[in-house]
C-alpha positions as CSV (number, residue, x, y, z in Angstrom):
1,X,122.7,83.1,101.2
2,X,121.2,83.3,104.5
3,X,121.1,80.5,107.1
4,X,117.5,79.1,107.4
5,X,116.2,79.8,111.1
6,X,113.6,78.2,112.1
7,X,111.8,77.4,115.7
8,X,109.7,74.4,116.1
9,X,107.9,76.5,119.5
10,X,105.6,79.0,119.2
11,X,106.9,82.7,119.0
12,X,108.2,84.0,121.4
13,X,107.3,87.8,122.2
14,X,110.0,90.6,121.5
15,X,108.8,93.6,123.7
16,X,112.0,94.9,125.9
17,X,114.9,96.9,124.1
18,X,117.5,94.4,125.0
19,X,115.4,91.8,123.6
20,X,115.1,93.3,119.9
21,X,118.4,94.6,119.5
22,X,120.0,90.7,120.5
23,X,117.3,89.6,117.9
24,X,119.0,92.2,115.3
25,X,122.4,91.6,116.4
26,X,122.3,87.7,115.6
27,X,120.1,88.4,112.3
28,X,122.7,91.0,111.6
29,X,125.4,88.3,112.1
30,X,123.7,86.0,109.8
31,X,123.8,88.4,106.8
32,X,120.3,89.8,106.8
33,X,119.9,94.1,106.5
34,X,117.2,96.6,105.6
35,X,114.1,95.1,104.7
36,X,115.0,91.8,104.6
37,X,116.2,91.9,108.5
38,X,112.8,93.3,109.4
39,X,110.7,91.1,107.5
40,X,112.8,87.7,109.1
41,X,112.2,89.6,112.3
42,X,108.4,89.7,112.4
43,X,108.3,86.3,111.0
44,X,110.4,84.5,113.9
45,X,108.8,86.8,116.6
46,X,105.8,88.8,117.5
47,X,107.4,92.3,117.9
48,X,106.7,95.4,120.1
49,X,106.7,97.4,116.5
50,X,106.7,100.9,119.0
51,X,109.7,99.1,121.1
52,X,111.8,98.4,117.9
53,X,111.2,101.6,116.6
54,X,112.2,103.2,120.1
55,X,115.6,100.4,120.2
56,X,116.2,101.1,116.9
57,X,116.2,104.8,117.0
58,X,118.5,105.0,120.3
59,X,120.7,102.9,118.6
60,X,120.7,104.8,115.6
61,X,121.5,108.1,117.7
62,X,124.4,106.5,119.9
63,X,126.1,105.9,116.7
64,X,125.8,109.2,115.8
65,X,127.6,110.4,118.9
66,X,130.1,108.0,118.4
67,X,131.0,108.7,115.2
C-alpha cells in the first residue's frame, strides 16, 4: 500500500517543469501510477494543470526517442 504523505504547511504551488516531474518522480517511487498518481498529486499541491500536461508530454516524447 502506499506510504501516507502528508504536509502539516499549506500547499505549496507546482508551476515549473522541474518542479512536477520531482513531484511524479518521488510519487512514482512510492508506488502510485495512472490515476491514482494524479489524484495524490492535486491533493498535496496546487498544480499548473497546463505545465503538467506540457512536463508530462515532453517526457512522454523523450522516451519515445529513447526507446
Amino acid at each position: 500500500m502506499h506510504d501516507a504523505i502528508s504536509f502539516d504547511d499549506p500547499k505549496l504551488r507546482l508551476t515549473s517543469r522541474g518542479d512536477i516531474l520531482t513531484a511524479i518522480g518521488i510519487l512514482k517511487l512510492k508506488g502510485y501510477e495512472g490515476e491514482d498518481l494524479v489524484r495524490e498529486l492535486i491533493s498535496l499541491f496546487y498544480v499548473d494543470l497546463d505545465a503538467y500536461n506540457e512536463a508530462v508530454f515532453e517526457e512522454e516524447q523523450l522516451g519515445d526517442r529513447a526507446a
